[in-house]
TORVO-724523 format. One record per residue: residue in three letters; y negated, x, z of N, C-alpha, C in turn. Coordinates in steps of 0.05 Angstrom, whole numbers, plus 5000, padded with zeros to 4 digits. Each point is the difference from the previous one (the first is absolute). Layout:
N
alaYXZYXZYXZ/...
# end
This chain:
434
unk682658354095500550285007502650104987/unk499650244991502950174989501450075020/unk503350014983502150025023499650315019/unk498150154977499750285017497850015015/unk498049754993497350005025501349905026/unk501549864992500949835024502450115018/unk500850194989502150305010498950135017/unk497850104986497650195011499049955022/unk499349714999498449855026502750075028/unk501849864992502150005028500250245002/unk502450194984499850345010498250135013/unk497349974984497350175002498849815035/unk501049845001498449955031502550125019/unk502549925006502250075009500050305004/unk498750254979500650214998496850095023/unk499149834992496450085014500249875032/unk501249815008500549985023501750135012/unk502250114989501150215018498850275006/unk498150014979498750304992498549985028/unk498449805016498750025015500649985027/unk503349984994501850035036501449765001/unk498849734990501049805008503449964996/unk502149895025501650094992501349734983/unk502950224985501449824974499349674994/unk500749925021501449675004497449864997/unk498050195012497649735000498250074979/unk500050264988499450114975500749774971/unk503149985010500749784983499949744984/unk498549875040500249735006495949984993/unk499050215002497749984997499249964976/unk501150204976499650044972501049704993/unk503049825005500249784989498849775007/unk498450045016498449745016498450034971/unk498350234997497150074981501949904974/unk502650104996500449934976500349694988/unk501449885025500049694995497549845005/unk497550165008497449724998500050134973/unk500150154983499150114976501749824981/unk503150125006501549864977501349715005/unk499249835014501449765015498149875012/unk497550024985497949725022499750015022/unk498350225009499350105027500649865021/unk499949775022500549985026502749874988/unk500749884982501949814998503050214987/unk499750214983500850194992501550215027/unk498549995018501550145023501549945009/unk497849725012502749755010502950034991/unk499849994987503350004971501450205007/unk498450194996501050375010501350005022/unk499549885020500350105028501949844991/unk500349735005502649895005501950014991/unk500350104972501550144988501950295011/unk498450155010499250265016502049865020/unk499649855023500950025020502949834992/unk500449884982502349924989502450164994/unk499050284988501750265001501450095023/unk497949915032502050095008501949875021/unk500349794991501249825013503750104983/unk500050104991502750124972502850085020/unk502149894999501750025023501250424989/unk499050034977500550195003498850385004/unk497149895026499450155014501350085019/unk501449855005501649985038501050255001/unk502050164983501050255006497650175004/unk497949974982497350345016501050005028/unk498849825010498550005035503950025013/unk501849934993501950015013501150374997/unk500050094965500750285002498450195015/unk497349895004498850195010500350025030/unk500449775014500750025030503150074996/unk501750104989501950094995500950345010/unk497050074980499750234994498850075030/unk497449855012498750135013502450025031/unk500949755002502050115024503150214996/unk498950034975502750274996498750175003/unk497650035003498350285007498950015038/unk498649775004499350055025502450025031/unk502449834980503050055026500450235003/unk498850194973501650395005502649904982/unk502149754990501349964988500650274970/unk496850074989500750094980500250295004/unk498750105021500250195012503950125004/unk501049825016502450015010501850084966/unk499749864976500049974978500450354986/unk497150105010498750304986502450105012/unk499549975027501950245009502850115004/unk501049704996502849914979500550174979/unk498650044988500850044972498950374997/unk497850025010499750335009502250125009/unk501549935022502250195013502549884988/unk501449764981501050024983500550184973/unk497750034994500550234981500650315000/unk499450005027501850315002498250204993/unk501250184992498450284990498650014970/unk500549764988499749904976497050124984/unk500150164992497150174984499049794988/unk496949995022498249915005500249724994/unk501949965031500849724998497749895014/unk497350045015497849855003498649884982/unk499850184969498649844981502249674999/unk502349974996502049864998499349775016/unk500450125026498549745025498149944999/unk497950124986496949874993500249804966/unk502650064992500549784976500849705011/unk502550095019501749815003499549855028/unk499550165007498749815037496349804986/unk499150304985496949914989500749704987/unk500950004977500849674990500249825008/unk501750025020501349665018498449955015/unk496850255009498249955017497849924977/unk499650094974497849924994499549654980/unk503850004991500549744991498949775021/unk502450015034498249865011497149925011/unk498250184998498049995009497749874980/unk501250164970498649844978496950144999/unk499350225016497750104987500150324997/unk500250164975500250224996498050245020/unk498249874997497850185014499650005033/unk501849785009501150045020502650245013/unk501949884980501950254998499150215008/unk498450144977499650174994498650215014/unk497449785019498450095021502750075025/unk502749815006501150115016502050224997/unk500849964977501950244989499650285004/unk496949974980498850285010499550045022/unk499249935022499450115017501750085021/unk503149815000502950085009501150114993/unk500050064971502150204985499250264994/unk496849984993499350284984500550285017/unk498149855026499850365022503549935015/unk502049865000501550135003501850114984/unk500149994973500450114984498750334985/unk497849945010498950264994500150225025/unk501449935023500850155024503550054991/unk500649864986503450154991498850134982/unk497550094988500550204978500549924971/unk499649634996499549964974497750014981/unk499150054976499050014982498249784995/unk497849954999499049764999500249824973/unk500650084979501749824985502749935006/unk501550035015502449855014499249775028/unk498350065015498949865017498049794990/unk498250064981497549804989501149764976/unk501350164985501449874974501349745011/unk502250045013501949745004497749795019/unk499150005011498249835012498249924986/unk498850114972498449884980501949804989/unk502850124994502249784979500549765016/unk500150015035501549745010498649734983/unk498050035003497449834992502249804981/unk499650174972501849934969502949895008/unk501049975019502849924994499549745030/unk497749935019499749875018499449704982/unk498050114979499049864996502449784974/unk501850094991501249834983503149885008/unk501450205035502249965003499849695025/unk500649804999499749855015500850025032/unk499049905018498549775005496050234996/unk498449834973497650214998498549785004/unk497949955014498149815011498349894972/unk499450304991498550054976500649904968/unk503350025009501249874970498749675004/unk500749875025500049795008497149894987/unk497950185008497649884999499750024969/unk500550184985498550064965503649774991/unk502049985014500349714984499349705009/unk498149995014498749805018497349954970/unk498850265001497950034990500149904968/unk502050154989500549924972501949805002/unk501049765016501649744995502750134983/unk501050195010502450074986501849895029/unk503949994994501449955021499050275016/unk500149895031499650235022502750235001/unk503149755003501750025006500950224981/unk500749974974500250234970498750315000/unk496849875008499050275002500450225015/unk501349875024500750185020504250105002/unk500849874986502950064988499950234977/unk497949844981499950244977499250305004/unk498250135027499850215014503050195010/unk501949815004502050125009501350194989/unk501249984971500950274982499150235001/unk497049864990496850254990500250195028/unk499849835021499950145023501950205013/unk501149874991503750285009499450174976/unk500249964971498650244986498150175007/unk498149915002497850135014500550175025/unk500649875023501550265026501750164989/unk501649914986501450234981498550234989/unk498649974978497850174995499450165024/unk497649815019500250155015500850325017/unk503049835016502150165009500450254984/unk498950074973501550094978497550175002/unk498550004996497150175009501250145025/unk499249875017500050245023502950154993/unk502049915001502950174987498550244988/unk499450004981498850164976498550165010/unk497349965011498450145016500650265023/unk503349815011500150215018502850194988/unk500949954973502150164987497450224992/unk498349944996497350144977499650235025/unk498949905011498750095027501349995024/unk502150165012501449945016497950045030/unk498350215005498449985018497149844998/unk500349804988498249685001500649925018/unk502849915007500749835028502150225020/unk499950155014501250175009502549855024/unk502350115001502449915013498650065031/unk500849825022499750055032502249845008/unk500350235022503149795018498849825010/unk502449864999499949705009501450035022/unk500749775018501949915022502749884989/unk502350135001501749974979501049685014/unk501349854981501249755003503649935000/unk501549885009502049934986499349764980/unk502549984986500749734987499149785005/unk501350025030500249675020496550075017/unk499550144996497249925005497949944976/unk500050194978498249834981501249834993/unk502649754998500149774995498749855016/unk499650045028499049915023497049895001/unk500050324991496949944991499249864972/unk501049994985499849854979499549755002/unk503049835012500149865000498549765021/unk498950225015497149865022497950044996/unk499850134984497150094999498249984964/unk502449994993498650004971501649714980/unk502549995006500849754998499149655001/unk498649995017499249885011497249864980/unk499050195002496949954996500849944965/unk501150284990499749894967501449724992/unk502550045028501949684994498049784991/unk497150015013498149695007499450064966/unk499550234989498749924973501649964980/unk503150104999502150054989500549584995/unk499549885027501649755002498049854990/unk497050025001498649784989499350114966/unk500650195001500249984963502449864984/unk501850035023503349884990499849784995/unk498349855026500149665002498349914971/unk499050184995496549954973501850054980/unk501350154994502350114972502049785010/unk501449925016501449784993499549775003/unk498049904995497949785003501249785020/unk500050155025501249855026496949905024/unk496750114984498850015015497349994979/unk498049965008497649994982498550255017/unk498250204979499150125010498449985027/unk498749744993498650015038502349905018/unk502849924997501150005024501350305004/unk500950224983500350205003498050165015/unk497149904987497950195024500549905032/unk500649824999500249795030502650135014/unk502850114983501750035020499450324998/unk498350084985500350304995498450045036/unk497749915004498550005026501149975020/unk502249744999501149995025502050235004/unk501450104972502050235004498850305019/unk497249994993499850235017498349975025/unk499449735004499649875027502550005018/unk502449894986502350025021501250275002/unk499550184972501050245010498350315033/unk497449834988497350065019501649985037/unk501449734999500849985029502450144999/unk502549954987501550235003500150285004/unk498250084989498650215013498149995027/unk499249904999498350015029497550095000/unk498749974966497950174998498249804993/unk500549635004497749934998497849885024/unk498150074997498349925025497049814996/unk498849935013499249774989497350104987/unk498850365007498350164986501150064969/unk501850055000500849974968499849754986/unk501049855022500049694983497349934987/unk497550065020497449944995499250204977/unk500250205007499150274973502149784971/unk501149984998502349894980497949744986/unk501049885020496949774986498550084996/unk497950125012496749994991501150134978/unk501450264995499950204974500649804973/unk501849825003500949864984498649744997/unk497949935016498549815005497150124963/unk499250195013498150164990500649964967/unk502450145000500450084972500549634981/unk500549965020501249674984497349864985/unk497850035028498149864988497650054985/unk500250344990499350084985501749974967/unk502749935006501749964971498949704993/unk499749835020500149794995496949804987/unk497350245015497449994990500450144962/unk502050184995500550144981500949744969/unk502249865010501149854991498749724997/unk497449945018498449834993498450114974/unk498450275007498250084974501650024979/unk502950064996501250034972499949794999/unk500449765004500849644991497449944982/unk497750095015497749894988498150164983/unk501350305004498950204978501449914964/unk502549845004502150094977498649714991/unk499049785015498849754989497949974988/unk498350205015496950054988500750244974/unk502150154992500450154975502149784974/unk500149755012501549844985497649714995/unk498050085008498349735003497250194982/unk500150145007497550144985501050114970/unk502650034995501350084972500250265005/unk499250225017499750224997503850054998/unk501649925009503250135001501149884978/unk499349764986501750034968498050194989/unk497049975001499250204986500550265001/unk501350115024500250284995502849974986/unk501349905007502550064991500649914965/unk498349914985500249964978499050264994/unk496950175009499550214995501350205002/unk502749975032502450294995501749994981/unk500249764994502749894975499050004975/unk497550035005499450134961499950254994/unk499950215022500850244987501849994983/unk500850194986503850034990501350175011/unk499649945019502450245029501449805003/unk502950165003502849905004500349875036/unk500649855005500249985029501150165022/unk501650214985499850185032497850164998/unk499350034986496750184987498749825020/unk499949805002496749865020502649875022/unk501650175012500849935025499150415013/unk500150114977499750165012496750155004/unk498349814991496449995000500049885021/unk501249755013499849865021501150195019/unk503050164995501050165028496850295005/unk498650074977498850235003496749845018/unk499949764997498649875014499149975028/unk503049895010501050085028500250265008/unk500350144991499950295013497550055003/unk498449924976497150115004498649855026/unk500449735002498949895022501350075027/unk501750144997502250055032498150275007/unk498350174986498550185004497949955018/unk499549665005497849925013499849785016/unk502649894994500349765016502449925011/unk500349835020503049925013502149914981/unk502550015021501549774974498849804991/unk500949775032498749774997497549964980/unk497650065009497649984990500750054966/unk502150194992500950054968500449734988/unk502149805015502349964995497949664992/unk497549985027498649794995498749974981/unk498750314983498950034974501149944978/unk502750155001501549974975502249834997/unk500949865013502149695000499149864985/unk497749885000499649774990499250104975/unk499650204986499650144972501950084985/unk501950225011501650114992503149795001/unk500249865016502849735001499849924973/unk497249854993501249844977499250174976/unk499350285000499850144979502450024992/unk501750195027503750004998501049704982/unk499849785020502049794986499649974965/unk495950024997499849984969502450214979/unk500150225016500550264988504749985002/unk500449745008502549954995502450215021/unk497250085027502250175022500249795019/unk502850085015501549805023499050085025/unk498349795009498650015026500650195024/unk503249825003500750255017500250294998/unk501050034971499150294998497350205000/unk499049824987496750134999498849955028/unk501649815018498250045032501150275008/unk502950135003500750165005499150304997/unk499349984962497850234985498750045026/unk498349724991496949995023499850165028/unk502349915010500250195032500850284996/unk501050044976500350305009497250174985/unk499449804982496950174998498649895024/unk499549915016498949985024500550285013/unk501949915006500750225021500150364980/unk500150014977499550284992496050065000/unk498849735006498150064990498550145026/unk501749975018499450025042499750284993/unk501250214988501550275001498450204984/unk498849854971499450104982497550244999/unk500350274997497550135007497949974975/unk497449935016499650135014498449925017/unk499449705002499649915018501449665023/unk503150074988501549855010500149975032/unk499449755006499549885027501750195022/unk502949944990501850165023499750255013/unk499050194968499150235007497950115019/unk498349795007497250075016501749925030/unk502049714993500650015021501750225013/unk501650164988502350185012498350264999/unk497850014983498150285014497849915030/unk499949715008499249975025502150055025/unk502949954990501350125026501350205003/unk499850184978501950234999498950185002/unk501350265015498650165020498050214978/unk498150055017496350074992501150204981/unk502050134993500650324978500649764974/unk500149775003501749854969497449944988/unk499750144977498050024974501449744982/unk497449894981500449784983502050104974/unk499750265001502150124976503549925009/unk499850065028502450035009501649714994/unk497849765016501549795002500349834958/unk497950144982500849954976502550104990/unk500150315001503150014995502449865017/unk499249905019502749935011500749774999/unk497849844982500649684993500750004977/unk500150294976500049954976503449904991/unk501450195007503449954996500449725011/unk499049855025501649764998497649784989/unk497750114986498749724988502050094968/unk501250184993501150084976503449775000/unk500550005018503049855014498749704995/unk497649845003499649725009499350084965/unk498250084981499550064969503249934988/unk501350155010503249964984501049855008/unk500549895015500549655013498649804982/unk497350054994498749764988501249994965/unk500750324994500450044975503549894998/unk501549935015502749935000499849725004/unk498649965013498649674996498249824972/unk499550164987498949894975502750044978/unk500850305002502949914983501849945007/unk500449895029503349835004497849845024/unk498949694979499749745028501949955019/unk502950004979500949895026501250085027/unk500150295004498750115015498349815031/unk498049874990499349865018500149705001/unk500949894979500749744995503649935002/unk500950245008503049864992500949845024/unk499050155027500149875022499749715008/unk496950024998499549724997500749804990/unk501350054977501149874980502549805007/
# end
């Protein structure tokens, strides 16, 4: 069989089992069963598969998923991140249209931990938008920044998601999630720099309302209890990871306990959160972890059937320059983010696109980084980007699909110029790590 019959076969069943509902993971696990009696000596051929398969996930460096994500979920069910929002809302003062701001900066540290955009996003919107649109903002100041948290969750560490696509592609975990750090403060920058702009442009976009005035010695107060605190836990386990005092899964490990002990200092943990905290983080784990079985044995059966040197001798004979077919691969991902999850992307195109990169003489860690932010631009992209269906399901019945396209366009334009400062200055995202 040719390396493209035998392409055809895995994609073409993979793409036809999902077509019919079945979901991702066993879509996966189904297509490589069929593909290993085919290409691997049917009962004995599996055999191989599986044990192989379940060999992946024995990898000491899964442990941070399931730890960031119970991280994340008890920084949400204590009200912790809550306490967080509202920190930083009555901090800013009279500040023109300092809500979009708190939907940047409260939005992030909630959607990093949690590690799923479309989560966010389902909560964002539906906390932020109608009361935002009751002060009288503009629905591109209210819709926009809650499309961008997504793009800057996804690459500033602690990201569940970096964790897993460097799990997935065997790159260091620890790097990939350091190398996020620059890109990522550029990027909120950007950001920050939009809404600025927006409301210099448009001064009645975000309209001024009194506040409850503050002293000094009270917003330090509040600062320093309420918002201090919480970013301290992410601030200290990236420190311990940048000064290599800690391996990423013991950083996920104290990052959990950090807001477990901060949970009792407050008084806000109870043993109904505790339970919501697990199962949520229970859920998502063992869906990453069914995920990370089908990539082990999808990338084996594309290395056993020839189909992945064969394609990749066929991308490398074009005469395109290599950012030329990094940027066929980035127009790729976007096109599939029109229709499909990250994850589910990330299981398709890892085991393809990795060693196309390494053939093509790019640095892993950087091209994983590319990867996530075309992930996450591809969430946004109109016109039928995932996020968007999701933030026209919670945002109130007058928000038209026009509306929420303009208001994702300026900050998917901010994550575009990030990627473009990243191809002409790597180190950028390698210096860190380095």
């Amino acid at each position: 069989m040719e390396w493209y019959e035998a392409l055809g076969l895995l994609l073409g069943s993979i793409l036809a089992l999902m077509a019919i509902g079945m979901p991702v993971a066993l879509a996966f696990l189904a297509a490589n069963i069929v593909g290993a009696w085919v290409f691997m000596g049917g009962e004995r051929g599996i055999g191989a598969l599986l044990n192989n398969g379940l060999g992946s996930l024995t990898s000491f460096a899964l442990v941070p998923i399931p730890l960031f994500l119970l991280m994340g979920e008890i920084f949400f069910h204590t009200g912790l991140g809550g306490r967080m929002f509202n920190a930083i809302d009555k901090l800013l003062g009279k500040l023109p249209g300092r809500l979009s701001y708190v939907t940047v900066l409260g939005g992030t540290g909630f959607s990093t931990l949690s590690g799923s955009s479309m989560g966010s996003t389902a909560l964002l919107g539906s906390l932020m938008v109608p009361e935002m649109n009751r002060r009288g903002y503009k629905k591109h100041m209210s819709i926009g920044p809650i499309l961008g948290t997504g793009g800057l969750a996804i690459i500033i560490p602690p990201s569940a998601l970096a964790v897993l696509l460097a799990t997935l592609a065997r790159i260091d975990v620890g790097k990939l999630l350091i190398a996020g750090i620059i890109p990522g403060l550029i990027l909120a920058a950007f950001y920050l720099a939009t809404i600025f702009i927006q409301t210099k442009i448009d001064p009645d976009a975000a309209p001024a309302y009194e506040v409850e005035p503050m002293t000094l010695g009270q917003k330090l107060s509040l600062f320093l209890r309420d918002v201090v605190p919480m970013v301290g836990v992410m601030v200290v386990i990236v420190a311990m990871m940048v000064g290599g005092v800690v391996t990423p899964s013991e950083a996920a490990a104290f990052g959990a306990l950090g807001v477990l002990i901060l949970a009792v200092i407050f008084r806000c943990l109870t043993w109904e959160a505790v339970k919501k905290s697990i199962v949520g983080a229970l859920r998502v784990t063992l869906m990453a972890y069914l995920i990370v079985f089908g990539s082990a044995t999808f990338s084996q059966l594309l290395a056993f059937s020839g189909a992945s040197s064969g394609l990749i001798k066929w991308a490398t004979g074009f005469d395109l320059e290599p950012i030329a077919m990094l940027l066929v691969m980035f127009g790729v991902l976007l096109l599939l983010g029109m229709f499909m999850e990250q994850i589910s992307m990330m299981l398709l195109t890892v085991p393809i696109f990795f060693p196309l990169a390494a053939s093509l003489g790019f640095d892993p860690i950087w091209f994983g980084l590319i990867m996530l932010l075309a992930l996450e631009i591809s969430f946004t992209t109109p016109p039928f980007g995932l996020l968007l269906f999701v933030m026209k399901g919670v945002a109130p019945p007058d928000t038209t699909m026009r509306d929420i396209y303009m208001s994702a366009i300026p900050f998917i334009l901010c994550s575009l110029c990030l990627v473009a400062l990243l191809i002409l200055f790597p180190p950028l995202a390698l210096w860190l790590p380095g």
